[in-house]
N, C-alpha and C positions, 0 to 999 in steps of 0.2 A: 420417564425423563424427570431429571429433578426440577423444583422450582427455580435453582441457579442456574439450571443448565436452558430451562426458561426464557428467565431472565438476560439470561446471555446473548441466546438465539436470537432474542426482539431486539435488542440494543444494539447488533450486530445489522440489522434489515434495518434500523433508521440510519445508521449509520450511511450503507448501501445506498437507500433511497436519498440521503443527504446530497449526498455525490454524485447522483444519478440528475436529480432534479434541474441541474445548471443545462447538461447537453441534450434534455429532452425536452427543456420548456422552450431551449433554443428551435429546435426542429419545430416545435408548435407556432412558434412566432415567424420564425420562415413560411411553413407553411400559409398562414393568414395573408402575409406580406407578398405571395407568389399571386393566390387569388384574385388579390385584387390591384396589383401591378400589370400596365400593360406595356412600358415601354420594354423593350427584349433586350439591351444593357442590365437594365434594373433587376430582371427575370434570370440572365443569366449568373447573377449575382445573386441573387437568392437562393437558384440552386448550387452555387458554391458555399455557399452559408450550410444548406441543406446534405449536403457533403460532409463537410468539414465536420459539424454539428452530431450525424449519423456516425462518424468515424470517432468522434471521440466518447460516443453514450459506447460502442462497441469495444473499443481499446478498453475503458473502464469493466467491465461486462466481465471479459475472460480478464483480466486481471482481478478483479473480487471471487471468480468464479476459485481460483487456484488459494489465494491468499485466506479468503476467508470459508469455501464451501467444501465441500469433499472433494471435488475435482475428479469424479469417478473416471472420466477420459482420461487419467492421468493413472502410473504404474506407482509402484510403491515406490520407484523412484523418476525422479524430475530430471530432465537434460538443464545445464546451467546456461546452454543457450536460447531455454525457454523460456526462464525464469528471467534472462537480461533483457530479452524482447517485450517480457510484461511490461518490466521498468522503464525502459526506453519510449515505450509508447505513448505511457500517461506521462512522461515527463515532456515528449517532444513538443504538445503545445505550445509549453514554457518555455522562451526563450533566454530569460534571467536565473535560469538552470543551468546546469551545468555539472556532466554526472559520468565519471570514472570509473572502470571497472580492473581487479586484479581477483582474478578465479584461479584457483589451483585443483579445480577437480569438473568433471565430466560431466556430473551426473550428482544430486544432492538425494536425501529422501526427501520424501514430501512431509515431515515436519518441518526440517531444514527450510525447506523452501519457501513453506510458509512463512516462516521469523526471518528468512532474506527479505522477504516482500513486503511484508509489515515492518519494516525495521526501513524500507525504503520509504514506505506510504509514511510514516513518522516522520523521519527527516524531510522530504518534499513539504509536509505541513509545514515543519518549525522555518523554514525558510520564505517568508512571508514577504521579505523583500529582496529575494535571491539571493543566489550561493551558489555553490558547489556542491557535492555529495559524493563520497568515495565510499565505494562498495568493494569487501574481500570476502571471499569463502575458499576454506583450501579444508580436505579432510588426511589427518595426519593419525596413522596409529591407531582407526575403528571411532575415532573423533573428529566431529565437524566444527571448526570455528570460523564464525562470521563477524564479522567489524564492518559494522556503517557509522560515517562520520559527514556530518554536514557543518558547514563554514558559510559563514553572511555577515551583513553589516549588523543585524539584530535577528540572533535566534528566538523565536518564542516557541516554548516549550510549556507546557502543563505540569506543574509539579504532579496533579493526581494520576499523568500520564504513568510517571516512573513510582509512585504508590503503585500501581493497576502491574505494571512490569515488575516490580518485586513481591510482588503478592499481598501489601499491604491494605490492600480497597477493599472492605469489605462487596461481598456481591450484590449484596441490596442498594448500595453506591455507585453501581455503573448504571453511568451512561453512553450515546453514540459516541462520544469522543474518548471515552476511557475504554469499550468494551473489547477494540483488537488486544491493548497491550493485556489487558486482563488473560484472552483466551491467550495471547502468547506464554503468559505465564503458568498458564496450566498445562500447556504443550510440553515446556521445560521442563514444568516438574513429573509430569505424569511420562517422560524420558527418562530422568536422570541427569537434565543437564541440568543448566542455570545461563540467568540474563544478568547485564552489569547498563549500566548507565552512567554519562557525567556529563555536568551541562552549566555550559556559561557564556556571557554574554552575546557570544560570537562566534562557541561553536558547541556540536550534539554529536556525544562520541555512544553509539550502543555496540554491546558486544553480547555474544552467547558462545555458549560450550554444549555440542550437541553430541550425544553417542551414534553415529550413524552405522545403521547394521548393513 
């Protein structure tokens, strides 16, 4: 394994643990909170925390598992209505979300799906004080094209985001916030498609061309 590829691996697991840290510190402070609670209101309320908490470290879980790991449980190719239930899940927290779907195919490969997913996990970021999010995939003619678009009062986007998606980041320059679009762009290329980008104040249009076999 190269040293980029390295490199990539670890920026990819902070990344993970980044995201992970919020619903597992929760389960820990639940926990503390149940111990030493006696009233059974307050208890029953802790295991709904403990609940909620448990569902949302696991929604994340199989959703990084597809998005960013081999997914070995998974065929060479993906059902689209696996791929919408990933998205759906980590979004349902969110109630200042709000997230549309138009699918024109069955079944994606699993690069495809990958770049649906990170292209979702993208846009849910830039929307920091809600929005919407429109998700398409349709594959036409042995080509997969995807468009995610998110809409809000204030998108915040990372310019070295769309460096890292066009392949301009060097790799000794990633980091957890750069290192998905990076690996997207190496998905692309080492396909044969390509990614596009455009981004302003209020809304994050990403798009790819994927050769789906």
């Amino acid at each position: 394994m190269s040293n980029s590829s390295v490199d990539l691996a670890s920026q990819l697991c902070s990344r993970l643990c980044h995201d992970l840290l919020s619903p597992v510190g929760a389960l820990m402070n639940g926990l503390e909170l149940l111990a030493d609670e006696k009233d059974p209101a307050m208890r029953q309320r802790c295991f709904e925390l403990l609940e909620q908490s448990a569902k949302a470290s696991t929604d994340k879980l199989k959703f990084f598992r597809l998005a960013f790991g081999a997914a070995g449980g998974f065929g060479e190719k993906v059902s689209t209505d696996e791929v919408r239930s990933l998205v759906d899940a980590l979004v349902a927290g969110n109630d200042r979300i709000t997230v549309s779907w138009v699918l024109g195919a069955a079944e994606l490969s699993k690069p495809a799906a990958k770049v649906l997913l990170n292209f979702a996990h993208i846009a849910l970021d830039a929307l920091m004080r809600g929005g919407s999010i429109d998700i398409a995939a349709e594959v036409r003619g042995g080509t997969c094209e995807i468009a995610v678009r998110a809409m809000g009062r204030k998108v915040a986007f990372d310019r070295t985001i769309g460096d890292a998606l066009e392949g301009r980041l060097a790799p000794e320059a990633l980091s957890g916030r750069t290192a998905a679009a990076h690996m997207l762009h190496v998905i692309a290329a080492e396909a044969g498609g390509g990614l596009q980008h455009a981004v302003a104040e209020d809304a994050l249009v990403l798009g790819a061309v994927l050769p789906e076999e």
